[in-house]
Gaussian input, Z-matrix of N, CA and C with variables (Angstrom, degrees):
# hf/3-21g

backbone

0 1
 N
 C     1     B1
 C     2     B2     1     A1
 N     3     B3     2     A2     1     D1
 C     4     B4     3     A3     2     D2
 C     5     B5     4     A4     3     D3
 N     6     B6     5     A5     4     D4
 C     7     B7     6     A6     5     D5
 C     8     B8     7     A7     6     D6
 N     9     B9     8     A8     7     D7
 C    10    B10     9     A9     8     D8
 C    11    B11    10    A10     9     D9
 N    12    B12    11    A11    10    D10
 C    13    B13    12    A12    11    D11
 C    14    B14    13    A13    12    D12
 N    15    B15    14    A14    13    D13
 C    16    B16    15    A15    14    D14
 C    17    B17    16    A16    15    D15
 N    18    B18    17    A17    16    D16
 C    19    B19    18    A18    17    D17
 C    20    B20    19    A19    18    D18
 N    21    B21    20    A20    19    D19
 C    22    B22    21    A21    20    D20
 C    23    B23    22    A22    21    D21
 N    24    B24    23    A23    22    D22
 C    25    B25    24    A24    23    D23
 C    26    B26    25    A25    24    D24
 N    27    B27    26    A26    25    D25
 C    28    B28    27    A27    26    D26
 C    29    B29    28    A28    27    D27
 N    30    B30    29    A29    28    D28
 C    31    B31    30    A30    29    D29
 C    32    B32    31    A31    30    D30
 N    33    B33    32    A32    31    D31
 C    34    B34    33    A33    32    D32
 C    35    B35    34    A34    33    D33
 N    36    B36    35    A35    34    D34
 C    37    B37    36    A36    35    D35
 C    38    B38    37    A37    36    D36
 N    39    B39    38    A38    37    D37
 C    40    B40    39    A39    38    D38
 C    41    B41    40    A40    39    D39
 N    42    B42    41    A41    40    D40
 C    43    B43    42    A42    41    D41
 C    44    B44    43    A43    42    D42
 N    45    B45    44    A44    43    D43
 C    46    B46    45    A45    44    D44
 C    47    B47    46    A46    45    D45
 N    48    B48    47    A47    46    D46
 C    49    B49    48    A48    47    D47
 C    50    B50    49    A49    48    D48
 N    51    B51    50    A50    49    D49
 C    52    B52    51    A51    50    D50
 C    53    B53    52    A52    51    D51
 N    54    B54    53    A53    52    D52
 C    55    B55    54    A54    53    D53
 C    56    B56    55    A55    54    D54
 N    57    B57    56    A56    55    D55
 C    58    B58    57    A57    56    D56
 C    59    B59    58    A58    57    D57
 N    60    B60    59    A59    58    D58
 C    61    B61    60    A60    59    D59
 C    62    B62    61    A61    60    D60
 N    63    B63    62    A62    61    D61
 C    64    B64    63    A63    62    D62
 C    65    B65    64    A64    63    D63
 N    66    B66    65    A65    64    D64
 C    67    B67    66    A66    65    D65
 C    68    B68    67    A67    66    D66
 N    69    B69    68    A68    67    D67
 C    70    B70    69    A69    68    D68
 C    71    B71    70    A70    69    D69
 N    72    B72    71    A71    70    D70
 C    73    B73    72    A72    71    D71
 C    74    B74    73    A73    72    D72
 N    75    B75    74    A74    73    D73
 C    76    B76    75    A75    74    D74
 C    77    B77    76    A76    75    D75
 N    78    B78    77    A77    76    D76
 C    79    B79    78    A78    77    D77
 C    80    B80    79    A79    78    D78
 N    81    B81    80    A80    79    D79
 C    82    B82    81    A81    80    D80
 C    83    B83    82    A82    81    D81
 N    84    B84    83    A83    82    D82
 C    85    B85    84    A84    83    D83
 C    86    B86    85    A85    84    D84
 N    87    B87    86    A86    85    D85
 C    88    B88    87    A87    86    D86
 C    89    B89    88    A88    87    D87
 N    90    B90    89    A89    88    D88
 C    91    B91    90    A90    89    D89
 C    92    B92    91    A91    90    D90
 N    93    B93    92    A92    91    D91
 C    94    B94    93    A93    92    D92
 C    95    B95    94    A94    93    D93
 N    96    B96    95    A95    94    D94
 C    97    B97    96    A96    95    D95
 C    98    B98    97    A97    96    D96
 N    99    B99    98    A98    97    D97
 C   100   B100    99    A99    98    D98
 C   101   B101   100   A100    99    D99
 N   102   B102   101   A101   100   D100
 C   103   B103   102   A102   101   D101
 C   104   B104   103   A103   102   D102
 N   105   B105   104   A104   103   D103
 C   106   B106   105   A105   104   D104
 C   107   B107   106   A106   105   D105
 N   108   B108   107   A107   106   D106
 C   109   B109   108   A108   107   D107
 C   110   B110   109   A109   108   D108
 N   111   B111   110   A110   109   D109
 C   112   B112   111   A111   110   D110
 C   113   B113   112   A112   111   D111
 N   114   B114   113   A113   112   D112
 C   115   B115   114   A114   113   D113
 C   116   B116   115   A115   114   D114
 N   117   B117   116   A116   115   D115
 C   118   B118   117   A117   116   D116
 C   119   B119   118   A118   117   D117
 N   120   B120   119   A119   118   D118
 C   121   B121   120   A120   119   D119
 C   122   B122   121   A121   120   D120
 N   123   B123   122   A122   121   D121
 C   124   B124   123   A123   122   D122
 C   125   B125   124   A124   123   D123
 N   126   B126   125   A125   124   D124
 C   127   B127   126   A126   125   D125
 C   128   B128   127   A127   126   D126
 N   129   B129   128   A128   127   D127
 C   130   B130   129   A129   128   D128
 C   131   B131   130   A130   129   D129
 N   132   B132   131   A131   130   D130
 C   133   B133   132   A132   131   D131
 C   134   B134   133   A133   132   D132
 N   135   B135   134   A134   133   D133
 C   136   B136   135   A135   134   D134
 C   137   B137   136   A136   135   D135
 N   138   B138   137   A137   136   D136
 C   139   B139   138   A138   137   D137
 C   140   B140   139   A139   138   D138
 N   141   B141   140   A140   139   D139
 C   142   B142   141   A141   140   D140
 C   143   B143   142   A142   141   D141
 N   144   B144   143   A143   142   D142
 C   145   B145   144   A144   143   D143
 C   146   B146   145   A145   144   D144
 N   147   B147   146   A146   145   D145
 C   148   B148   147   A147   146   D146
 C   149   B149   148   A148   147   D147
 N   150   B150   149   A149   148   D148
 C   151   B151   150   A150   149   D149
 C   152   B152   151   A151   150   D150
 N   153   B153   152   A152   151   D151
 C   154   B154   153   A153   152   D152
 C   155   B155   154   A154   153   D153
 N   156   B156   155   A155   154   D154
 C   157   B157   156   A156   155   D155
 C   158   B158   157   A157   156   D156
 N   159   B159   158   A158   157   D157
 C   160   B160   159   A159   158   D158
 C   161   B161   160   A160   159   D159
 N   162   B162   161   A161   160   D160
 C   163   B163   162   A162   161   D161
 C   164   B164   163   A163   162   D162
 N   165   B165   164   A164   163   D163
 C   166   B166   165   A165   164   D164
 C   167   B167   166   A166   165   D165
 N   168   B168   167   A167   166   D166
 C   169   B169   168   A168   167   D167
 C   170   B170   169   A169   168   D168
 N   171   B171   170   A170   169   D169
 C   172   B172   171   A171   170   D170
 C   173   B173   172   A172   171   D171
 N   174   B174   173   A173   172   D172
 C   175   B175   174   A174   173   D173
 C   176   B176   175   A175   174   D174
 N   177   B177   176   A176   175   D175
 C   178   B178   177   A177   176   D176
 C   179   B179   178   A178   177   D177
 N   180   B180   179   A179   178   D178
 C   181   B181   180   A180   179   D179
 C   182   B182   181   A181   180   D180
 N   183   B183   182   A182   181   D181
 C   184   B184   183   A183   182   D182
 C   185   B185   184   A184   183   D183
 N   186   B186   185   A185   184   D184
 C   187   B187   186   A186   185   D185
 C   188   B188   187   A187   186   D186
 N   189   B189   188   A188   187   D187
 C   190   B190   189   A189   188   D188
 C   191   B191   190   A190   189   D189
 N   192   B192   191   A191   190   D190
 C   193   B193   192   A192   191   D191
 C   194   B194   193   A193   192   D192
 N   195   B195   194   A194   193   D193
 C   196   B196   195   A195   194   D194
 C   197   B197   196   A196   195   D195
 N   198   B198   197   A197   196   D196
 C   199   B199   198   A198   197   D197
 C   200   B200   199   A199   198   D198
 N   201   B201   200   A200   199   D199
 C   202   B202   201   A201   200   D200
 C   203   B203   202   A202   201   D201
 N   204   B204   203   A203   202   D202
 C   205   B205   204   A204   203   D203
 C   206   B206   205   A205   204   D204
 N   207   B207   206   A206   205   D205
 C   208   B208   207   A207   206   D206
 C   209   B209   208   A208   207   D207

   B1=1.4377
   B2=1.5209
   B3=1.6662
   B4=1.5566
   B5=1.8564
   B6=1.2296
   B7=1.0146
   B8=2.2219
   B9=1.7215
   B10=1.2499
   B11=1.6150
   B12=1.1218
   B13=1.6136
   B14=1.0342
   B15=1.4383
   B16=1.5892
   B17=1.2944
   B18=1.5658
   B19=1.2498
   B20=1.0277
   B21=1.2692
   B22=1.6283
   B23=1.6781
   B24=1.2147
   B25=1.1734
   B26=1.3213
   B27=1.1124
   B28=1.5774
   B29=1.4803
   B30=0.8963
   B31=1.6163
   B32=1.5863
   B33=1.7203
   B34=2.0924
   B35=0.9844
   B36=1.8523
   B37=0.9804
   B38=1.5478
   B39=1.9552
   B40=1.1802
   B41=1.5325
   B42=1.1441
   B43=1.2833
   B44=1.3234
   B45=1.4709
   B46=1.1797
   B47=1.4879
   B48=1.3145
   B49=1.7982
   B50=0.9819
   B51=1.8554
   B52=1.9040
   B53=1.2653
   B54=1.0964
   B55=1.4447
   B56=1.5139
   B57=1.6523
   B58=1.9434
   B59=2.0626
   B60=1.4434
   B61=1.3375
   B62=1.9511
   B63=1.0347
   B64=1.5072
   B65=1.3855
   B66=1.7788
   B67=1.4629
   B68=1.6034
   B69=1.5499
   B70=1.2535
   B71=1.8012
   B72=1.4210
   B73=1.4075
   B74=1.4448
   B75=0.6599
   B76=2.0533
   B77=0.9252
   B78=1.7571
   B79=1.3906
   B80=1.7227
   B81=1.6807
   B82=1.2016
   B83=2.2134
   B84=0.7762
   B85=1.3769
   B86=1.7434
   B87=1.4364
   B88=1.4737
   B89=1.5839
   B90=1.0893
   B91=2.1979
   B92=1.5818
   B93=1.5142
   B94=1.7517
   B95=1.5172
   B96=0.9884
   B97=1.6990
   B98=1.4479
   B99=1.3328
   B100=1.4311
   B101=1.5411
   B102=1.2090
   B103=1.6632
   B104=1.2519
   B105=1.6054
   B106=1.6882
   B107=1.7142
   B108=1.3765
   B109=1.6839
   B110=1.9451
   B111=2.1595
   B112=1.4109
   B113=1.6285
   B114=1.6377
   B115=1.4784
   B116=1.4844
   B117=1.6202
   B118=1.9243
   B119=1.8122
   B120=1.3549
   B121=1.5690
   B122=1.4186
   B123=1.3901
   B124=1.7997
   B125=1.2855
   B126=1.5544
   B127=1.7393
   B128=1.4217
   B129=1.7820
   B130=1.2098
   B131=1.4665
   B132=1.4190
   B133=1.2529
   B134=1.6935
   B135=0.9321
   B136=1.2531
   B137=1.5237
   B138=1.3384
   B139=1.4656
   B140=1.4293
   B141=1.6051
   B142=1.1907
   B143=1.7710
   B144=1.1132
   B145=1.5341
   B146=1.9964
   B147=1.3333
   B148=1.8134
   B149=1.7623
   B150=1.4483
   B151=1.8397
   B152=1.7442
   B153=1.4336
   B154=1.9429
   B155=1.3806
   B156=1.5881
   B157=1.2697
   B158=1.7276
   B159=1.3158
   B160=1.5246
   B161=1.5088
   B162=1.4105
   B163=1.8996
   B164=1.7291
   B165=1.4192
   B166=1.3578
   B167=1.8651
   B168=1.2292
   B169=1.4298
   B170=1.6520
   B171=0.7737
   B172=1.9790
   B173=0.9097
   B174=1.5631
   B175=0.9853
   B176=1.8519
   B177=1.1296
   B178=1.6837
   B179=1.3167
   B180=1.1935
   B181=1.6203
   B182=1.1983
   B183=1.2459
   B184=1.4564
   B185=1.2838
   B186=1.6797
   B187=1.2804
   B188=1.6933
   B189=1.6138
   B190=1.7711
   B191=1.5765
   B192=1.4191
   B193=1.6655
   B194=1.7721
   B195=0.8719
   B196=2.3279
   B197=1.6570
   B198=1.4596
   B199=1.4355
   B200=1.4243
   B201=1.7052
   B202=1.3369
   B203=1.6463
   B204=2.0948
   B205=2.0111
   B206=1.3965
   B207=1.8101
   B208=1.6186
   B209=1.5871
   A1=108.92
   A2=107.25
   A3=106.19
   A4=99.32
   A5=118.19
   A6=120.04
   A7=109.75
   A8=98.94
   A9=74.48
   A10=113.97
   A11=148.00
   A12=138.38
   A13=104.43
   A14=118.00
   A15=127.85
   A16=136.24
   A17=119.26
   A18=135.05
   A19=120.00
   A20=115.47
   A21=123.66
   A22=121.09
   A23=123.83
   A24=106.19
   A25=130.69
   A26=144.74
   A27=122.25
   A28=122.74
   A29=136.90
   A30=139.59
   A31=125.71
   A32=82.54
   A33=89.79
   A34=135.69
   A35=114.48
   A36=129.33
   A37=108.84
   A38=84.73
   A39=95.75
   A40=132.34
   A41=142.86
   A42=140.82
   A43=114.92
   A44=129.70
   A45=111.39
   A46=97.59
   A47=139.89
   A48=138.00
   A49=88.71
   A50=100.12
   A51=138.31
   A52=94.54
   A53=112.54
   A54=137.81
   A55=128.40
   A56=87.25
   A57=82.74
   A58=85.31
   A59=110.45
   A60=129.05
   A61=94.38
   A62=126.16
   A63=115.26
   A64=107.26
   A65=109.76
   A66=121.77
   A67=91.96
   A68=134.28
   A69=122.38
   A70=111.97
   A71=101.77
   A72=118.40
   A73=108.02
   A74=150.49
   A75=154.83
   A76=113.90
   A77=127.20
   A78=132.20
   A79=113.99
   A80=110.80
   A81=98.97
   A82=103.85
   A83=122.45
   A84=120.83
   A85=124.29
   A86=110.24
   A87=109.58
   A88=125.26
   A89=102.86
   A90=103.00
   A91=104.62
   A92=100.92
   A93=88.56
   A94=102.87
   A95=130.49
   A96=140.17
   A97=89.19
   A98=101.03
   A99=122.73
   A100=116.45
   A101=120.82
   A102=119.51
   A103=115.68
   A104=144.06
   A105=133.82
   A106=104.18
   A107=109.27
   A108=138.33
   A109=85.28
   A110=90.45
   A111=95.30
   A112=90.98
   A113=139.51
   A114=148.29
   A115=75.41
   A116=118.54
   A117=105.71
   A118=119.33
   A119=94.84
   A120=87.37
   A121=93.49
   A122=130.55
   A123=140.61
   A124=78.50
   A125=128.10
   A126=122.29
   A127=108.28
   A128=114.64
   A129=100.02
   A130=108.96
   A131=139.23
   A132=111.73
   A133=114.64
   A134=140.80
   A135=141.96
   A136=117.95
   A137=123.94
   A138=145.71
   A139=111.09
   A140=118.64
   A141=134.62
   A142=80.31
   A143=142.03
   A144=160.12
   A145=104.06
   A146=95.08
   A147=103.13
   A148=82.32
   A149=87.13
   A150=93.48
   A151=134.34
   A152=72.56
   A153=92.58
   A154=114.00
   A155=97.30
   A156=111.67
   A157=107.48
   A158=108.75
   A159=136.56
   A160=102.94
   A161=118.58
   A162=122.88
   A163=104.94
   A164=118.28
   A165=99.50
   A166=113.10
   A167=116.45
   A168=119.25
   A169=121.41
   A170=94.71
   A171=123.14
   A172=137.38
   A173=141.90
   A174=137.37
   A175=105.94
   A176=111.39
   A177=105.61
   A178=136.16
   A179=106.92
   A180=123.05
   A181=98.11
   A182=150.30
   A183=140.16
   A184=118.83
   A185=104.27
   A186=102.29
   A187=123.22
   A188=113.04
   A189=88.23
   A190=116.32
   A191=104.90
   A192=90.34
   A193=105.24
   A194=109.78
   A195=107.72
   A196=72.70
   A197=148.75
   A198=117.47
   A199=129.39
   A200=102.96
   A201=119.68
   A202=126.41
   A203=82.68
   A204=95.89
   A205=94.00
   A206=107.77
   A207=122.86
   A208=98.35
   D1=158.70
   D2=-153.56
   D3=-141.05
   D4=115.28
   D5=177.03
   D6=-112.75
   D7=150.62
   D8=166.18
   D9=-140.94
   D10=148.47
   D11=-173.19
   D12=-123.14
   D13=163.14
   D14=136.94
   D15=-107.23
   D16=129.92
   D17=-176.98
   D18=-113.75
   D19=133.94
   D20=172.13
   D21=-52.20
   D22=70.51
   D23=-176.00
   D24=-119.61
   D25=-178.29
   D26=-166.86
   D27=-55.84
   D28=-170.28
   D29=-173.74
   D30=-83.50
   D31=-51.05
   D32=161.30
   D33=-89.76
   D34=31.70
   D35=169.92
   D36=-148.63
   D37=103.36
   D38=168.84
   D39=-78.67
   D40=-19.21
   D41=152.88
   D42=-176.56
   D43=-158.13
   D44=165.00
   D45=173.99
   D46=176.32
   D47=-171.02
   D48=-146.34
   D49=143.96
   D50=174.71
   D51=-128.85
   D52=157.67
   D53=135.28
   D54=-68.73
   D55=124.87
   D56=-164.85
   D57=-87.89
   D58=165.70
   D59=173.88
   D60=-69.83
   D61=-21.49
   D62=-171.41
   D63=-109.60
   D64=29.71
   D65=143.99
   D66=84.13
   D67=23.50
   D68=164.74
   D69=-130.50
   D70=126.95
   D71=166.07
   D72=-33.87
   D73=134.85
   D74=123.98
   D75=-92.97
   D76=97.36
   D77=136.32
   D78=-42.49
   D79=116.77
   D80=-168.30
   D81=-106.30
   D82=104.27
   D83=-173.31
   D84=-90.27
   D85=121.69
   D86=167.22
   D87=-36.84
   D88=107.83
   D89=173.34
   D90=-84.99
   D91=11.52
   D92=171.23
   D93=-101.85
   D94=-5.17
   D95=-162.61
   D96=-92.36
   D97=175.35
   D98=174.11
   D99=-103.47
   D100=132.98
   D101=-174.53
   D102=-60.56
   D103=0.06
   D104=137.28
   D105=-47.86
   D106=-75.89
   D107=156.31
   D108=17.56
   D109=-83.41
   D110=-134.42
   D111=-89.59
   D112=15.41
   D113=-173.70
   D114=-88.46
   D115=-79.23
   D116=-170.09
   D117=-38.06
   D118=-47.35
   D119=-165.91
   D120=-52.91
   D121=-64.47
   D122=-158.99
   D123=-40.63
   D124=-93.28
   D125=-161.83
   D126=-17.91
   D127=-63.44
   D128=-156.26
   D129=-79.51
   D130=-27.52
   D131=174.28
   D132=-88.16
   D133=4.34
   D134=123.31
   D135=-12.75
   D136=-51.59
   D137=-169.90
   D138=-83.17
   D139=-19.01
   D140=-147.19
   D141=-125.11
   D142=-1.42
   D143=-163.63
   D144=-124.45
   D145=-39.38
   D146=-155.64
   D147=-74.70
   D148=-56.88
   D149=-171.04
   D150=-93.88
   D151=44.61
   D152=-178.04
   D153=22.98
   D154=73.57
   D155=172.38
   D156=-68.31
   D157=-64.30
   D158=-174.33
   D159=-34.12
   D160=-36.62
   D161=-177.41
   D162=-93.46
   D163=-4.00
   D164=-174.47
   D165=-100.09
   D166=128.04
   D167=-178.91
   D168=-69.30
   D169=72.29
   D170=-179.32
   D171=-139.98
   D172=124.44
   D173=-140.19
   D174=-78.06
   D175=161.80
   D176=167.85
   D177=-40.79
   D178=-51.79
   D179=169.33
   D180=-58.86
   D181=-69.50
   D182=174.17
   D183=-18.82
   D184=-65.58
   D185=-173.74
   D186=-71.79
   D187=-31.04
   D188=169.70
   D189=-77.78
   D190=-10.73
   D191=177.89
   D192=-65.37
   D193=-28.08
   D194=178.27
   D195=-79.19
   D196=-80.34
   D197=-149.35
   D198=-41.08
   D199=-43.43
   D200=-168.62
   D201=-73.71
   D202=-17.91
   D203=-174.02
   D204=-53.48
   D205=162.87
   D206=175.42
   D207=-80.40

């Protein structure tokens, strides 16, 4: 199960998804961005959800560089 919010959070951080302990994803999204802004971020960590990012033991940078490859 897949929840998603918006949070006020700093600027160079556009959003990002955890795993809650009560077995639900949270896409967490900037409310300072603009809703094009926070539609990409949802896609892309969405993608970061499709391809079990959250279970693989790798550091962050790892993982958007496989998001970001063409």
């Amino acid at each position: 199960t897949m929840r998603a919010i918006l949070y006020p959070l700093p600027l160079h951080i556009k959003g990002f998804i955890k795993a809650d302990a009560d077995g639900y994803e949270t896409i967490v999204l900037n409310s300072n961005l603009t809703n094009e802004s926070n539609r990409e971020t949802f896609l892309h960590e969405l993608a970061h959800s499709r391809y079990g990012d959250l279970a693989r033991a790798c550091c962050v940078d790892e993982l958007e560089a496989l998001r970001h490859k063409p």
